[in-house]
N, C-alpha and C positions, 0 to 999 in steps of 0.2 A: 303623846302620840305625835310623829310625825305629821306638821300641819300640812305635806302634800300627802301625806297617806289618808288622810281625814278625810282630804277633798275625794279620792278617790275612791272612798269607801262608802261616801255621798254618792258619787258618779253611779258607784256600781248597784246602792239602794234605788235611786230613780232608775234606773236600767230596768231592775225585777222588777218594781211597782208596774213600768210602762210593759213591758213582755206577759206579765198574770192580767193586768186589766184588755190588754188588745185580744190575748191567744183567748183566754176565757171569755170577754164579751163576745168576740166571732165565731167558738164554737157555741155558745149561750142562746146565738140568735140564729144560726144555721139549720142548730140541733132540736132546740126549746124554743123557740118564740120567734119564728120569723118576722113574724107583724111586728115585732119590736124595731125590727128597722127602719123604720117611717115614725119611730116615735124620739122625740128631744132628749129624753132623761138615759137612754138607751143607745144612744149616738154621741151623746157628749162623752160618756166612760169609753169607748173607743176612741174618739179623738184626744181626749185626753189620755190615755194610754199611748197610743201613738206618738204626738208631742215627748213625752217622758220617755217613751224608747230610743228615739232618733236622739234625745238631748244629753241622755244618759250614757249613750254607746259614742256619742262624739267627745262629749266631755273626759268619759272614760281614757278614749284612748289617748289624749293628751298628756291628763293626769298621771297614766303610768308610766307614760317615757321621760315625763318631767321627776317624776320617785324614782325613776332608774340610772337617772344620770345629778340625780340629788340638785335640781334645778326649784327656783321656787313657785309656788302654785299659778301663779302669773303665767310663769313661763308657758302655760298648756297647751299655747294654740301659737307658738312658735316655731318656725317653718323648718328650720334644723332640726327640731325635736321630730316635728312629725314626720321629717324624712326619713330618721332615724329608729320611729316607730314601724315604718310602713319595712322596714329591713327585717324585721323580729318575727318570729310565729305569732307572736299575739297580736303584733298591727296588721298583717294579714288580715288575719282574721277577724280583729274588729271591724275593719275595712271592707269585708266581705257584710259583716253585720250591718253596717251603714248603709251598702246597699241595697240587704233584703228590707232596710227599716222605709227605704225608701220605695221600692216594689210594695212595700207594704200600704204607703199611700195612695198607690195606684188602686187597689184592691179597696181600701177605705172610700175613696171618692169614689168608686164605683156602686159603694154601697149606699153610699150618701145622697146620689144623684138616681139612684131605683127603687132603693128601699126593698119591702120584700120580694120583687121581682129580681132582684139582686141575691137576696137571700136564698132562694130558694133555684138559683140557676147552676147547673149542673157545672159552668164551666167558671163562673165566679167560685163556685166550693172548692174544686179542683186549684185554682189558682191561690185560693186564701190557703190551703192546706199547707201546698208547695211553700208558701212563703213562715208559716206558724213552724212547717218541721226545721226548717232552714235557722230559724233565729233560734227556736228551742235548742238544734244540733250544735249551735257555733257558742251559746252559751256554755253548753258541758267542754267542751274542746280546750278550753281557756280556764279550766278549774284544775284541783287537785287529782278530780279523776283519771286525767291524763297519766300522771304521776303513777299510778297504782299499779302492783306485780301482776293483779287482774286488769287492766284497762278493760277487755271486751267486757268485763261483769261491772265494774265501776261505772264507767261512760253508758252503758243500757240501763241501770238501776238510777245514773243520773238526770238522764234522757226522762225516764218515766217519774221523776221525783220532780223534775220542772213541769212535766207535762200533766201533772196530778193537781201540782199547787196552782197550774192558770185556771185551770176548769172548775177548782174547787172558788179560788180567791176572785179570780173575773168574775166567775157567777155569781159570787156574792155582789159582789158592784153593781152589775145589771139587775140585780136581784132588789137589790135596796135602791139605787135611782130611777130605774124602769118599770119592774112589776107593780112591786109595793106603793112607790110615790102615786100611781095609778087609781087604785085599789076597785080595778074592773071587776065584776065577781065571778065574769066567764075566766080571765086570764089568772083568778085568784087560782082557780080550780081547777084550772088545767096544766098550765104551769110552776106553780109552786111544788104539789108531787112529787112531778119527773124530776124540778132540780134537786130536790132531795134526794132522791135514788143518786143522782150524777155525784152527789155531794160527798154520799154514804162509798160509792165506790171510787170516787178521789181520796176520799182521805185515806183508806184501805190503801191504796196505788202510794199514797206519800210517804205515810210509816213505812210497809214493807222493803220502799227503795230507800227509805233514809236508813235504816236498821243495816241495809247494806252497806249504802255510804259511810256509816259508822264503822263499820266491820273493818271493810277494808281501809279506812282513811286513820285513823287512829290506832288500831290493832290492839290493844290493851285498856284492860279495865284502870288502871296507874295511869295512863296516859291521860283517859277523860280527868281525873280530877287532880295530876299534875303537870299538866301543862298550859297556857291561856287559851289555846284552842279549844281542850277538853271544856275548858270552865264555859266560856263561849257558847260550845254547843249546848252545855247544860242552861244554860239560858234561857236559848231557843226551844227545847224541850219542854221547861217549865211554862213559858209563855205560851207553847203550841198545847202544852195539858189545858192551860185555863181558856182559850179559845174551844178545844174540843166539847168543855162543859158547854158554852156561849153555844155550839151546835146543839147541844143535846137538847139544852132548853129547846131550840130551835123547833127539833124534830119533835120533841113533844107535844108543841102545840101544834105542829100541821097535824099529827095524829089525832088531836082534842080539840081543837080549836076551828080548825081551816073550813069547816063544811058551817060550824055557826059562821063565822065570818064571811059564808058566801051568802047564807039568808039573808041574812043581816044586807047586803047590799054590798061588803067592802065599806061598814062602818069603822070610821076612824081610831073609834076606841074598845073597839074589836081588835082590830089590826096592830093595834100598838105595840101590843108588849114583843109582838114578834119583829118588827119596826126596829125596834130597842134591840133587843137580842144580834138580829143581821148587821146593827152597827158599831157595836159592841165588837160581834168577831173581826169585821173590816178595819177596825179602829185597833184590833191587836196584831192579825195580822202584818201590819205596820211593820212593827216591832221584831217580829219574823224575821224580817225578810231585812231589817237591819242586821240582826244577827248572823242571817246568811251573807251577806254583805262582808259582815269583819271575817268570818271564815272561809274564806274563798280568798282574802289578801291576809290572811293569817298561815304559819306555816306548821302543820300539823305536830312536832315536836317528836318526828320520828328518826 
């Protein structure tokens, strides 16, 4: 592989990691657990989300002006290049993304500095929305969906395919450093639930718009398993199967589990194997969203 495309496909992994931890910890804590916002374990996956979005969308866009004018990885943050970026539909628009990442600190620090008064304010949710649609929207814009004979069916099925995987994948972060590292037996039992439902209808939201993005982005059952993109995707597939079991387990045990483990107090080895399980998925997911990564600077082989 080309070692600027490498970098770049680094760029655009920290990019999603930072967008699924920010857009899902703030709807996580807006929607599910306001009180989580005045808690450490539940504000560091935000801020670190954030960090990784800003560094991912700035990196990013150097990275690609540098592979488009065949410059070397060095070169990213070189003033001719970025001028040369900001000329493009895609430095636009990264440029655009840079800014909401940084509206997006505004909204962060304000969370940080109220906590759930913050969370729960009519006009803080209004402004985090604004800025969640904003960065979800400029990530599809800059993909293959654009490309598509359908765009309005591609870009809304990609729309709701990032806006599936934050909800599902943030939540899991706030879910494994906030709820769980907790293990309060009121927030066991109140919380844990609902993100299950949220869980159960994110991944529904994910499949059905990937199955699209499938459709339209590859067009042929030949395509998936002859060309690198097809194989790629199958990757991502295969790793997104063994993550789904990693839920199931999941869901299992709040069905069998979660009411002893709230007797019990939120004992530790009660709580465990569920512990295991939500780190399990957050630990594969990884891997996801690597794979969406190479396919998104991959060229579908149509």
């Amino acid at each position: 592989m080309d070692p600027v495309k490498g970098w770049y496909v680094l760029a655009r992994t920290v990019d999603y990691a930072g967008l699924t931890l920010f857009a899902g910890g703030l709807l996580f804590l807006a929607v599910l657990w306001p009180a989580g916002a005045g808690h450490r374990g539940a504000r560091s996956v935000l801020v670190t989300g954030w960090v990784l979005g800003l560094a991912g969308t700035l990196a990013g866009l150097g990275l690609q002006a540098a592979w488009a004018a065949q410059r070397p990885p060095g070169d990213f943050l070189a003033w001719d290049l970025l001028g040369q970026a900001l000329d493009s539909q895609f430095g636009r628009i990264w440029f655009a993304r840079a800014l909401l990442w940084l509206l997006g600190g505004v909204v962060l620090a304000w969370l940080l500095q109220r906590g759930r008064d913050a969370a729960t304010a009519l006009p803080w949710r209004v402004g985090a929305g604004a800025i969640l649609l904003g960065l979800l929207r400029t990530t599809g814009l800059t993909g293959h969906a654009v490309e598509s004979t359908r765009p309005w069916l591609t870009q809304l099925a990609d729309f709701a395919h990032l806006a599936g995987a934050s909800a599902w994948i943030g939540g899991l972060a706030v879910l494994l450093f906030g709820v769980l590292a907790r293990r309060d037996p009121e927030e066991l039992a109140s919380v844990i639930p609902r993100y299950s439902k949220l869980a159960m209808t994110s991944v529904a939201v994910v499949v059905a718009a990937g199955v699209v993005l499938a459709w339209q982005t590859v067009g042929s059952v030949g395509r998936v398993f002859g060309t690198a993109y097809g194989r790629t995707l199958l990757v991502k597939l295969a790793v997104l199967a063994v993550v789904l079991l990693a839920a199931q387990f999941s869901r299992s045990w709040v069905g069998r589990r979660l009411d002893f483990a709230v007797v019990l107090r939120g004992d530790a080895a009660t709580v465990r194997p569920f512990v295991h399980s939500v780190a399990a998925e957050t630990t594969l997911v990884l891997v996801v969203l690597l794979a969406a990564s190479f396919l998104v600077t991959a060229g579908p082989g149509r």
